[in-house]
C-alpha positions in Angstrom: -1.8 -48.0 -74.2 -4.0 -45.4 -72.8 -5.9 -46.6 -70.5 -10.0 -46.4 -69.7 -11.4 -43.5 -68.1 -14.7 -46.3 -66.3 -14.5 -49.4 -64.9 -17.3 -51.8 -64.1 -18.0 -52.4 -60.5 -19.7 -54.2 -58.2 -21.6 -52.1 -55.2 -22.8 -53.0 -51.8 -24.8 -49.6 -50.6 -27.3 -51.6 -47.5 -26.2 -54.4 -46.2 -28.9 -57.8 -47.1 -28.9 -56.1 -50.4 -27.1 -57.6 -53.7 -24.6 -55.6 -55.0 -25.3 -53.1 -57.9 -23.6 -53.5 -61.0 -22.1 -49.9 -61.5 -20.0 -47.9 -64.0 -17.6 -45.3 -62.0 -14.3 -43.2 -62.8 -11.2 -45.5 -63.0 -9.3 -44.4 -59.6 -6.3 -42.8 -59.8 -3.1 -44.3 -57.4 -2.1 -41.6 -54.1 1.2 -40.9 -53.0 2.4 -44.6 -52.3 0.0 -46.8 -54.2 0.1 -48.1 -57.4 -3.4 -48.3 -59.8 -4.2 -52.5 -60.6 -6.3 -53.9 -63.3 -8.2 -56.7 -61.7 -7.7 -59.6 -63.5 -9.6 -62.3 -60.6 -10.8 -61.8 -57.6 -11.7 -64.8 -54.7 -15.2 -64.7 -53.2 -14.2 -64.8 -49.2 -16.4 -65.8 -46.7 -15.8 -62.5 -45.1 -17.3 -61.1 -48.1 -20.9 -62.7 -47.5 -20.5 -61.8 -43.8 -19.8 -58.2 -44.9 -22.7 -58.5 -47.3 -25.7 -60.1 -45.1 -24.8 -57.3 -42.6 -23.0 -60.1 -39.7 -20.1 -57.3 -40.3 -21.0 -53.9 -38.9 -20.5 -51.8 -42.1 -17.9 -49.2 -42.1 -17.9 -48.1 -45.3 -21.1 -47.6 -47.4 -21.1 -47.6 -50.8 -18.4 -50.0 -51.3 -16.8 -52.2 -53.8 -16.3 -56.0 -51.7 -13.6 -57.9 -52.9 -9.5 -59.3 -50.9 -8.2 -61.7 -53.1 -7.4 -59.3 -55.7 -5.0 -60.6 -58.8 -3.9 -58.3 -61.3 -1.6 -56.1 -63.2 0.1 -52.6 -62.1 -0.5 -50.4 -64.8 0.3 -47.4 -63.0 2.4 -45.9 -60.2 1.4 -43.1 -57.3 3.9 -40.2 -56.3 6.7 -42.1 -54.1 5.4 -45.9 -55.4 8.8 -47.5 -55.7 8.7 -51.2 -55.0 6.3 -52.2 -58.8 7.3 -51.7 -62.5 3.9 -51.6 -65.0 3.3 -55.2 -65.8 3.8 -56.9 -62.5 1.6 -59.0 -61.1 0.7 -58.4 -57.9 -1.9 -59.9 -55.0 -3.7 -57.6 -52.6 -5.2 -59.0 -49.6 -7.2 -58.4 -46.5 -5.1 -56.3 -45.0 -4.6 -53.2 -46.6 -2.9 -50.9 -44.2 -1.4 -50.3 -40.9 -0.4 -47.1 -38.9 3.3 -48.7 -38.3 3.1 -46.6 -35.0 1.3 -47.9 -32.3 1.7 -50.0 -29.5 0.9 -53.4 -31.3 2.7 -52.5 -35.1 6.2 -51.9 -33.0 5.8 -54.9 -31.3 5.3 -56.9 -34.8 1.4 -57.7 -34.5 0.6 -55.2 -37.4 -2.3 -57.8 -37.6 -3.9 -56.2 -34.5 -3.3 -52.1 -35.7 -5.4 -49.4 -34.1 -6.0 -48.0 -37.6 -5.6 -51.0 -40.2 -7.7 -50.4 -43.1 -9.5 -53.9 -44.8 -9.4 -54.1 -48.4 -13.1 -54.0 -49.8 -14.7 -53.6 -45.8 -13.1 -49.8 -44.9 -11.3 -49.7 -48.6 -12.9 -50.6 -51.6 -11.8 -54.0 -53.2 -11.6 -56.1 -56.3 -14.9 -56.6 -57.6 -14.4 -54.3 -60.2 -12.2 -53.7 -63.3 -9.6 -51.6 -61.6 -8.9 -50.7 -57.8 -6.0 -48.9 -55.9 -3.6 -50.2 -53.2 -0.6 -49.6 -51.2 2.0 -50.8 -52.8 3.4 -51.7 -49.3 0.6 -54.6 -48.5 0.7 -56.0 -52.0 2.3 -59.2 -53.0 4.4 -60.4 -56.3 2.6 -63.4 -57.0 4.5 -66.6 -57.8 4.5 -68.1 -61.2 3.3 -71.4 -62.1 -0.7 -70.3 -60.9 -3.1 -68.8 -63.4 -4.8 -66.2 -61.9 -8.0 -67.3 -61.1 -6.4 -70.5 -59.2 -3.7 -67.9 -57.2 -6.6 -65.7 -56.1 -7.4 -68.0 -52.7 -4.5 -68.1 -51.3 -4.6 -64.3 -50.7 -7.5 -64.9 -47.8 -8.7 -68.5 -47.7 -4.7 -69.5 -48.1 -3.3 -66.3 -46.0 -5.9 -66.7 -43.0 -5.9 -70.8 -43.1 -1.9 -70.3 -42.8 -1.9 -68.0 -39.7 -4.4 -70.4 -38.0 -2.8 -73.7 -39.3 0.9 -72.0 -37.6 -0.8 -70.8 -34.4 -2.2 -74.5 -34.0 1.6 -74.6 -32.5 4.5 -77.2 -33.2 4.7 -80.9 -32.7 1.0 -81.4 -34.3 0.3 -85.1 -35.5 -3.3 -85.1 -36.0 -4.6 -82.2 -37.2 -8.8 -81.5 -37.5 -10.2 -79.5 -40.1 -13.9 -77.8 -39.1 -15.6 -77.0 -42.3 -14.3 -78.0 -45.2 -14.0 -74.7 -47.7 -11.3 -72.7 -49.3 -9.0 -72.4 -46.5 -9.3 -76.0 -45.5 -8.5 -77.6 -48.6 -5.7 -75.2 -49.0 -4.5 -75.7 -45.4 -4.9 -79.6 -46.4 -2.6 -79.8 -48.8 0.2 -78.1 -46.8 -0.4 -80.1 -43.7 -0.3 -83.5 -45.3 3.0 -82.6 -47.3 4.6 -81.9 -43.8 3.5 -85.1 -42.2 0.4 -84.9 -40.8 -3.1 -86.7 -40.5 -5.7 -84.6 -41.1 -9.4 -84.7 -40.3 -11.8 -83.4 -42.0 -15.5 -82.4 -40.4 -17.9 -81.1 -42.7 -21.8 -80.2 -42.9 -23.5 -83.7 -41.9 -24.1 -85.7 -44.9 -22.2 -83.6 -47.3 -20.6 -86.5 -49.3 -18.8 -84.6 -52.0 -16.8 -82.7 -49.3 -15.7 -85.4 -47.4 -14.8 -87.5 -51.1 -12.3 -83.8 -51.8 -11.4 -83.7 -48.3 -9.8 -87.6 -49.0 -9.0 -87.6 -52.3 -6.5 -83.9 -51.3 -5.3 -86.9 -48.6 -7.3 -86.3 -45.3 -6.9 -89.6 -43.5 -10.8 -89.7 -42.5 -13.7 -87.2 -43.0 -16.8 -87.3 -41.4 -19.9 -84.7 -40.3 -19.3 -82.1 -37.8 -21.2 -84.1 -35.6 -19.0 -86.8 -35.5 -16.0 -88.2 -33.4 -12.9 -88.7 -35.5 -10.9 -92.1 -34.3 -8.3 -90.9 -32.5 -8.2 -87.5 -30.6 -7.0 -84.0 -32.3 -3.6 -82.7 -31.5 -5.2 -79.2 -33.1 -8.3 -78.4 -34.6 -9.4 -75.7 -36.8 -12.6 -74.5 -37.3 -13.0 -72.1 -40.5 -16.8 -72.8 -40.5 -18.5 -69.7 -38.8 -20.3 -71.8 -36.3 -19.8 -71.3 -32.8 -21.3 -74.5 -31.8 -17.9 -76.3 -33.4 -15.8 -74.9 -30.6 -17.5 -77.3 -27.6 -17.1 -80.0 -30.4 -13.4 -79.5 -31.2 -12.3 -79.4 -27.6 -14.2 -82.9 -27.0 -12.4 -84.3 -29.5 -8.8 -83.0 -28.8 -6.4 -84.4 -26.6 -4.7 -83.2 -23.2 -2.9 -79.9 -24.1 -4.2 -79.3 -27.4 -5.1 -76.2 -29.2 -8.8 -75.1 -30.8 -8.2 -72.6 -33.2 -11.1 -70.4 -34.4 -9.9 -68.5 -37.9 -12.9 -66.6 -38.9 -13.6 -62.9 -38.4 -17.7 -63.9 -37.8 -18.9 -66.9 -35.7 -22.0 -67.0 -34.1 -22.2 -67.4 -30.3 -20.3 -69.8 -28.0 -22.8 -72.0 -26.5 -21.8 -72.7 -22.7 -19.8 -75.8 -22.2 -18.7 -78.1 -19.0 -15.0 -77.2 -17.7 -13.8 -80.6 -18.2 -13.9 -79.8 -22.0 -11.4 -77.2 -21.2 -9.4 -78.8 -18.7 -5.8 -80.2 -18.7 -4.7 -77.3 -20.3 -6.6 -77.3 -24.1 -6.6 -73.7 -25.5 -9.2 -72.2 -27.5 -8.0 -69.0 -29.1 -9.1 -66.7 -32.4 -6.9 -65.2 -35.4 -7.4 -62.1 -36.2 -6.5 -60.8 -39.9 -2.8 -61.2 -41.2 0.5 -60.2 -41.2 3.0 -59.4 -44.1 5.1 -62.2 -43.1 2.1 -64.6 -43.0 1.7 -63.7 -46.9 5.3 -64.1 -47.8 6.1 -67.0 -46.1 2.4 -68.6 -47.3 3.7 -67.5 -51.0 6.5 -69.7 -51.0 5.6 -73.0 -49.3 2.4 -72.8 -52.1 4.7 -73.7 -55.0 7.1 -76.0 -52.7 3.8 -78.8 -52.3 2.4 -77.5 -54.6 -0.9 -76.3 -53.4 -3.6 -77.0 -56.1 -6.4 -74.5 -55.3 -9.7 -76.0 -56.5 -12.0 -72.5 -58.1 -15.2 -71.8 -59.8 -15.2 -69.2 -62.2 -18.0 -66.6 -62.3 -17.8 -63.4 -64.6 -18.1 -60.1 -62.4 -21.5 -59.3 -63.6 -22.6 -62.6 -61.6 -21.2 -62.0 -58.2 -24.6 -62.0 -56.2 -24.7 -65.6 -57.8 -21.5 -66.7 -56.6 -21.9 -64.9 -53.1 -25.5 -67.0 -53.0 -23.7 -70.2 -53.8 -21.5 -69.5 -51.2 -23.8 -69.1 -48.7 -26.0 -72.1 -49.5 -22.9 -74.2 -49.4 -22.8 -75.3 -52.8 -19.5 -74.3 -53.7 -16.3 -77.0 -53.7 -13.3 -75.2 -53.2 -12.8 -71.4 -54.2 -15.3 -69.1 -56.1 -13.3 -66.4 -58.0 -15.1 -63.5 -59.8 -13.3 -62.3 -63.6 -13.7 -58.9 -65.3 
């Protein structure tokens, strides 16, 4: 079947403007990419940060979008590793230089030249987009599109942290209770642990999800959970959390921050820090991260919770978003 010469897209030309519905050429795949029709796309955090301009832009116009689901229907000079027909996940990271000092060393997380799908290359909110074929996924069967779509951001970046939390964790806290956390909930309870889940104060309906995926206890951010944290993780971008997590983690424990954007540290009394707790950031993700993420998902199985929003209405899903008012995942549809 031939296919279109437009697609519909999304555009974000200032930052703290909504994006611009659009029609533009249908791109066509470089030497080592392969041309995707979109079929869902997950509404990151990282996409409103982009958006409301806490993300310097780097790339202006340009389609949002890293939790991309959809088809190869065709294949760039050299594009090897896709038939047409496969379905394939692109996330956050969209390429890496494979040269310098930290991609030979196996951090290709921390490149000197990474390119970001939709931040320096455009993304998913739109009908069709490129990729290298190189930093896509095959997608695992059993998960309609729409539910698979989180777990190439919210699932990819809530695995990196929830593994850099470090071994021999028992009571694991959750700080802000979103995509990634009730991905990551779902994983940590089927290997054993208690979790505890801190949301905004008084936000009853995410506490009730944060129990009924099997969080032993869930309470406001402002609260003290029963016993102290072995690990916490905050995925809400508040930098207020981090004092909070450390007072409520025991001797030798780890704070992990997995959001690109926070907003500033406040000062907090050494004793917080003392007897070796560690407070420490993740930054993007790494191939493996998405492979290994891609099989554990179907071993639980990790039930992604997603509300569905046609493309056209993606400032309305990126609002909900940022007033809070969405439970789970929001995924955008062609």
């Amino acid at each position: 079947m031939a296919l279109p010469t437009t697609m519909r897209a999304l555009l974000l030309e200032a930052p703290g403007q909504p994006l611009r519905p659009v029609t533009r050429p249908v791109p066509e795949p470089g030497p080592g990419q392969v041309l995707i029709r979109v079929r869902a796309c997950g509404v990151c955090r990282t996409d409103l940060h982009i958006v409301d301009g806490e993300l310097p832009p780097v790339r202006l116009p340009l389609v949002p979008g890293h939790e991309i689901v959809g088809t190869v229907v065709a294949c760039g000079r050299e594009a090897h590793r896709f038939a047409p027909s496969d379905r394939v996940g692109v996330p956050w990271l969209g390429f890496t230089c494979g040269t310098c000092r930290f991609c030979r060393r196996g951090q290709e997380n921390l490149c000197n030249a990474a390119g970001f799908t939709g931040y320096s290359l455009d993304g998913g909110y739109a009908e069709f987009t490129v990729a290298d074929e190189r930093y896509c996924f095959l997608l695992p069967a059993g998960y309609e599109d729409a539910t698979v779509a989180p777990l190439l951001c919210a699932g990819l970046i809530g695995y990196r942290s929830y593994r850099l939390a470090g071994a021999d964790v028992e009571r694991l806290g959750i700080y802000g209770f979103g995509a990634a956390a009730h991905i990551i909930t779902q994983i940590a309870v089927h290997q054993g642990q208690r979790v505890y889940a801190f949301t905004r104060p008084g936000d009853d309906a995410a506490q009730a999800f944060a129990r009924q995926l099997g969080a032993v206890w869930a309470g406001g951010s402002t609260e003290r959970p029963p016993e102290l944290l072995d690990a916490a993780l905050i995925f809400a971008p508040v930098g207020a959390l981090v004092p909070a997590a450390l007072a409520a983690l025991e001797k030798g424990g780890t704070v992990v921050c997995g959001g690109i954007h926070m907003s500033d540290v406040p000062s907090f009394p050494y004793r917080l820090l003392w007897e070796e707790r560690v407070v420490r950031s993740v930054a993007n993700l790494t191939r493996q991260d998405g492979e290994e993420l891609l099989r554990i998902a179907p071993e639980v199985p990790v039930a992604t919770r997603v509300d569905v929003f046609p493309l056209t209405e993606a400032n309305e899903a990126l609002a909900r978003l940022r007033r809070g008012h969405v439970l789970g995942a929001a995924v955008l549809v062609p």
